[in-house]
N, C-alpha and C positions, 0 to 999 in steps of 0.2 A: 415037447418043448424044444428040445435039438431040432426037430422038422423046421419048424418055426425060426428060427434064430438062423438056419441057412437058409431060408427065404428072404426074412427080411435083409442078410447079409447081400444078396444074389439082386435085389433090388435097391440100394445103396450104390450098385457096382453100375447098374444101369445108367442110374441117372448121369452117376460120375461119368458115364461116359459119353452118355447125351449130351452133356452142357461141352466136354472137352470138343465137343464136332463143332457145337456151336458158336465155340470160344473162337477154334480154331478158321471155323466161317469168317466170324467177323474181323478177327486177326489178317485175314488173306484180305478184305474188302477193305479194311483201314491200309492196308499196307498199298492194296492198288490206285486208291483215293489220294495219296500219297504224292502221287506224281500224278493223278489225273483230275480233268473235274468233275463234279457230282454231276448225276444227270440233270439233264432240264437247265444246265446251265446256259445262257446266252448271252455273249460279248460285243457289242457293238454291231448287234444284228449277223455275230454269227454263232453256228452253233456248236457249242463247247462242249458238249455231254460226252465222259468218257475221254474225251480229248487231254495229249498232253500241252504244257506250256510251246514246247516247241510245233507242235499242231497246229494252236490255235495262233499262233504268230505265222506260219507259214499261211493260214487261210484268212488271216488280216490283211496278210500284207499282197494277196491272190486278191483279195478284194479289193484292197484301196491302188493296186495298178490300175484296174478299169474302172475305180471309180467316176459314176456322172451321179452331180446333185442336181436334181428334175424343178425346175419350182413354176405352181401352180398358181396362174394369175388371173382376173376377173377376164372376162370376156371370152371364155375360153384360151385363152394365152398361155402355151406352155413355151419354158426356156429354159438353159440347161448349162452345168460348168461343170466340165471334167477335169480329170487328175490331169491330164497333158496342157491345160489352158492353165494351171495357175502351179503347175510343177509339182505338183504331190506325190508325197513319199510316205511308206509307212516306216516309223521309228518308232519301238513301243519303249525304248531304253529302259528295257525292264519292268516294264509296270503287270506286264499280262504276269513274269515272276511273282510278284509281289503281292498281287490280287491272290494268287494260287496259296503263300505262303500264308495269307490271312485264317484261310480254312483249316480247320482241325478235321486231319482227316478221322480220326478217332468218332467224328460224330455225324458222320456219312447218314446212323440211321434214322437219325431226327431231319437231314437236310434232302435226305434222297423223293421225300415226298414233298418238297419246296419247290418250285420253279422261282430261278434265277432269273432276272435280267437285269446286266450290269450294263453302264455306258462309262466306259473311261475316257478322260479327256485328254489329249495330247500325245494320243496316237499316231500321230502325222506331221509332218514340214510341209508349208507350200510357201509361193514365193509371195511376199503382202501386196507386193506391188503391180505383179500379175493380176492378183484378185482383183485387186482396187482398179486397175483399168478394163476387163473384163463387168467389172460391176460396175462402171460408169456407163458402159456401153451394151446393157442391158434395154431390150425395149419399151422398158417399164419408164426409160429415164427419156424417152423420146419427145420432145416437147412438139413435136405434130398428132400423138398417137395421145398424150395425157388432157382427158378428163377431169376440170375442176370440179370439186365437190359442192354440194349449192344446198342451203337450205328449204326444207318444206318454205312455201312462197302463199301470196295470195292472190286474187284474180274477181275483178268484179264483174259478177255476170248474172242477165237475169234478174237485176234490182238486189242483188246480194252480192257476199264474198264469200267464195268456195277458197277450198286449199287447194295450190298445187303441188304433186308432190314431190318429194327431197330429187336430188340428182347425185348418187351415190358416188358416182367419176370414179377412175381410180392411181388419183394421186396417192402416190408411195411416203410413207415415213422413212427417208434415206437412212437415217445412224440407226433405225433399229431393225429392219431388212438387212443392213451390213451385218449387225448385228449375230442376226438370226443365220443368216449363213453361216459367217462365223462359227458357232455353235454347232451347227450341222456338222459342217466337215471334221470338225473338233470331232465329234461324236460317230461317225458312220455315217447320219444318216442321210439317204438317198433321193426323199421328197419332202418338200417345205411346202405348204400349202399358206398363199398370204393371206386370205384372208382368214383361217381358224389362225392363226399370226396376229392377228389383227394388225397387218402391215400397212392399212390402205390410211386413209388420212379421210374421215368422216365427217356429214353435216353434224352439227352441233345441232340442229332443230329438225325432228323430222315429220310427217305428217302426222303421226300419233303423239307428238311429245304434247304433255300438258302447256307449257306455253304455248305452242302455237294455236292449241285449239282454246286459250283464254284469249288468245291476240285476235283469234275469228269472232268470237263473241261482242270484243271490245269495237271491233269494225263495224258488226251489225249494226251495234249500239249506236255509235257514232253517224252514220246514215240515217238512223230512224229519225234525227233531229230536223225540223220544217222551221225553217225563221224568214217572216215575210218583213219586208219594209213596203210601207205605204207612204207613196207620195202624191202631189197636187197632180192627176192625168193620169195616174200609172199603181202597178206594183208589182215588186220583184220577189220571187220567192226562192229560197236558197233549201235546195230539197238533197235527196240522196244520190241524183242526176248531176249536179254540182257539189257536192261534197267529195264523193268517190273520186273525183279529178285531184284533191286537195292532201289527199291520203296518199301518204309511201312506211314502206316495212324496211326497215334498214337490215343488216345482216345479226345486230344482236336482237333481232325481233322486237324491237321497240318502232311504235308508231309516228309517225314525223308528219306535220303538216309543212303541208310548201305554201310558205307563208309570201311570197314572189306571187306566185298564183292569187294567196287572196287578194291582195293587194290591188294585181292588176283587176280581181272582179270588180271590189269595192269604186277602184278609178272611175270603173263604169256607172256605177252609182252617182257618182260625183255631179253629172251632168244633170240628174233629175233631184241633187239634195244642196250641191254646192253652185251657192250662187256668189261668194267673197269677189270683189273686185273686178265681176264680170259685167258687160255692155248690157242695159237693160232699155228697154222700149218707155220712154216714159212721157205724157199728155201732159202740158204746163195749163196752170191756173188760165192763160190767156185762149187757150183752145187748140195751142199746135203740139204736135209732136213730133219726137225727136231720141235721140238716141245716146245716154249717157254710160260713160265708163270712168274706169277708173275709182279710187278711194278704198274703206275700208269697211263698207258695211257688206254686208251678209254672211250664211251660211258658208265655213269652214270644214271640210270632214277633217276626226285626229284619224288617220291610216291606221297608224301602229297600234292605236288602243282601241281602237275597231278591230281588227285583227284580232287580239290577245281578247276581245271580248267576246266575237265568233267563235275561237276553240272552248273556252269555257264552256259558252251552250252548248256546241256539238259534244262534246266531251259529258255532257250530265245528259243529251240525249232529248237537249228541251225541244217544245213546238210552241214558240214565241211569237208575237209578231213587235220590232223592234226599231229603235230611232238612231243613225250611229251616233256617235261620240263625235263634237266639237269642239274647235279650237275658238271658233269663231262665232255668235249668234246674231240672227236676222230676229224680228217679231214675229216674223209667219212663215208659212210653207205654201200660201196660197201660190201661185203662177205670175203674181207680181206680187215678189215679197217686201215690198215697200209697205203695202195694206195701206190703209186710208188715213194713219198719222204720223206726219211728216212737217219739216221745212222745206218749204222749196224759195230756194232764191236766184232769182236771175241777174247773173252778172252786168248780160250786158243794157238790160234794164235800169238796173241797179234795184231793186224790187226784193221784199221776202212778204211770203205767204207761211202762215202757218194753220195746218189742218190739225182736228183730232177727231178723229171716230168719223172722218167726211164730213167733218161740220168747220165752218172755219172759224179760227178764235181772231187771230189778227195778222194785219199787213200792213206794209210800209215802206217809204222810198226807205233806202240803207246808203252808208257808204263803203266799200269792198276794199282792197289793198291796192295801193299804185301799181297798175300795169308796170313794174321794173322785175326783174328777175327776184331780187332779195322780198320783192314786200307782194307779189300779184297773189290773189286767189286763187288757189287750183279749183278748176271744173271736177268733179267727182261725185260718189255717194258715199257720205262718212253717217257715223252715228255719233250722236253725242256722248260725250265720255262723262261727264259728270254736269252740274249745276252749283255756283257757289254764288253766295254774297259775299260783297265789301272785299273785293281783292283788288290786288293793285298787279298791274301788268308793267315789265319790266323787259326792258328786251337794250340795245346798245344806241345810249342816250335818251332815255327815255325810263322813266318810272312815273305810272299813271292811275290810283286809284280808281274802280268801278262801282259799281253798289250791286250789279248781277253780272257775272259771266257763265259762258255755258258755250267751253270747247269743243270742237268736234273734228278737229286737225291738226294734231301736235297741239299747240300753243295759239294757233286759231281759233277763236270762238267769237259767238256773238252777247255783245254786251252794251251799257249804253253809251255812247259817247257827247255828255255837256258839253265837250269845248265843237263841237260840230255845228254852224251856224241853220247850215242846211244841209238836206238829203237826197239824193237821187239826183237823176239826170247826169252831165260831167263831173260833178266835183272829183270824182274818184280819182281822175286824170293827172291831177294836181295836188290835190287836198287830199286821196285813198291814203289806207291806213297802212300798217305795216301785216297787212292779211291779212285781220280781223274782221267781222260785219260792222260796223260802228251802228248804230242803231239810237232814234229816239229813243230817251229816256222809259216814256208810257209804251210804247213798241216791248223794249225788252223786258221792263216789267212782267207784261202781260203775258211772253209766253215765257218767262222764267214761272210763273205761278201756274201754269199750264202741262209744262211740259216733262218730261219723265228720262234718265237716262239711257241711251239705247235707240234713241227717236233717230229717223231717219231724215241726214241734210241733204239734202237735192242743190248742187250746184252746179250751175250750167249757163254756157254763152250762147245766144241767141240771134 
């Protein structure tokens, strides 16, 4: 039992003094940690391990004398600003202390298998103003050298639209490139790469971006539309050939039609649909012909709702064939849009014929307006604006009921006039009315029962 009791006494003694070594270890390592820093420590990109404060302030400030920050620009472009271009100095006014004073060196053996890296900021003085003109005169800021940034685009080719793709430029984000330097030298470090930065100033649209490739789709689409007009000798057909002319992509990627453009196509139209107020060939009841202009009858195009009715179809992608939009209507589209029912009255006759369907219903001397400025007939082609009974016609000294009238020039119209003893030949000279046709009674009877709003007046001097 004694044997026993100095063994385990003589093992008690051991250990005691095992742990005293290793007390004593970690005592001597706390106390060196104390003043130093743990390893694997790194300061502003330098290395601190074991190092004292006054060390690592000596190899700060070794370093921030030759400091040069590198920065890495598209095209290959490197450029570079050192500690002497903008005055830099290392001042840690204590802080590299005060980091050190943070650490419990006491627990060295929880940190010793850490890797450190610290960036303190405001390790350094430079001059702002030096920066600032140094960073102006940067060749990133070169307006010969800068590349605008451009959106993926579109390109019609081949009976389609292909993308083109973005143009990436590399215009600079000024305040936040200041920024980023800034930062940099604040902190150590010695290379700025702009674009992991994201310094550059980017398309909004690029060749993969979902809107562009619904904006190629919507282009397609729009092309695929076929709208013909048919007219009297002809037709025009408005295909993907003439669309694609019509189309622009603005920079928010929204679709534009150049409405200028249609405009000027449709003018072209005009010629084979608009016939309003133009010179026409026309053959009088007597066998001669001649050449009348002037008035208000025929086909009008409306431009602008032509237009706005054009993109509609392109836009849904129709294949129409289509009539435009008038201000104005004729009776027909034939090549003489008079067609075969009409008045025609010859002034200098004094004569009216009236046809319908080519067939003639009736004729008569008439009497026309006194050759004087305020009362003469204009030569023209008008169409009848309406048809009425029992109106009285009023103009300055004059109030005169009718039993039919049937205007077709302002306030001109033909109707019958009682107080007229006779018709045709001179009277007009003398006795003409104040514009009006004046007309037998049974005369205008017959083509008031005959005749239809719209009808075309043929008047002309001979």
């Amino acid at each position: 039992m004694e044997i026993q009791t100095i063994k385990r006494k003589k093992s008690v003694k051991t250990i005691i003094i095992y742990f005293s070594i290793l007390f004593a270890l970690y005592l001597s390592v706390s106390i060196y940690f104390n003043n130093h820093f743990y390893f694997g420590s790194v300061i502003n990109g330098i290395n601190a391990s074991g190092k004292t404060v006054d060390q690592v302030d000596k190899d700060l400030s070794s370093k921030y004398a030759a400091y040069t920050l590198e920065l890495k620009e598209r095209g290959g472009v490197n450029e570079q600003i050192k500690a002497t271009d903008i005055r830099l100095k290392y001042n840690s006014n204590g802080k590299i202390q005060v980091l050190k004073d943070t650490k419990n060196s006491f627990g060295w053996f929880y940190e010793i298998f850490n890797k450190k890296n610290y960036e303190i900021s405001g390790l350094v003085t430079y001059d702002e103003k030096l920066l600032k003109t140094h960073f102006d005169k940067l060749s990133a800021f070169d307006s010969n050298k800068i590349i605008e940034p451009q959106n993926a685009n579109f390109k019609y080719s081949a009976n389609s639209y292909v993308i083109v793709k973005e143009v990436m430029g590399n215009k600079i984000k000024s305040k936040q490139l200041y920024a980023d330097i800034v930062s940099a030298i604040s902190k150590g470090e010695t290379k700025l790469d702009l674009e992991t930065k994201n310094d550059y100033i980017t398309p909004k649209y690029t060749s993969t971006s979902k809107e562009i490739l619904n904006t190629k789709t919507l282009l397609n689409k729009y092309i695929s539309s076929n709208i013909s007009y048919t007219y009297a000798g002809g037709k025009s057909v408005i295909d993907k050939s003439v669309i694609n002319k019509w189309l622009k992509v603005d920079n928010n990627n929204a679709i534009i039609f150049d409405q200028d453009a249609m405009k000027t196509y449709i003018s072209g139209l005009d010629n084979h649909y608009e016939t309003y107020g133009k010179e026409r060939k026309f053959t009088t009841s007597l066998g001669t012909s001649l050449k009348v202009s002037g008035g208000d009858y025929g086909w009008k195009v409306a431009r602008a709702g032509e237009v706005s009715d054009l993109i509609v179809a392109i836009k849904n992608g129709k294949t129409i064939a289509k009539e435009p939009r008038y201000t104005e209507k004729g009776l027909n589209h034939d090549l003489n849009d008079i067609g075969n029912t009409y008045v025609e009255l010859n002034l200098t006759n004094q004569h009216l014929w009236f046809y319908k369907n080519g067939k003639l219903i009736a004729d008569g001397d008439v009497v026309t307006g006194k050759p004087t400025k305020d009362r003469v007939t204009p030569p023209g082609i008008y169409k009848l604006k309406y048809k009425a009974k029992n109106a009285t016609l009023k103009g300055e000294g004059y109030s005169t009921p009718v039993s039919v009238f049937m205007p077709f020039n302002g306030g001109i119209g033909i109707h019958d006039a009682t107080w007229q003893s006779k018709f045709g030949g001179q009277i007009y000279l003398t006795k003409g009315s104040h514009g009006c046709v004046n007309s037998p009674p049974a005369l205008a009877q017959k083509i008031y029962d005959n005749i239809d709003a719209g009808t075309p007046v043929v008047c002309y001097l001979q």
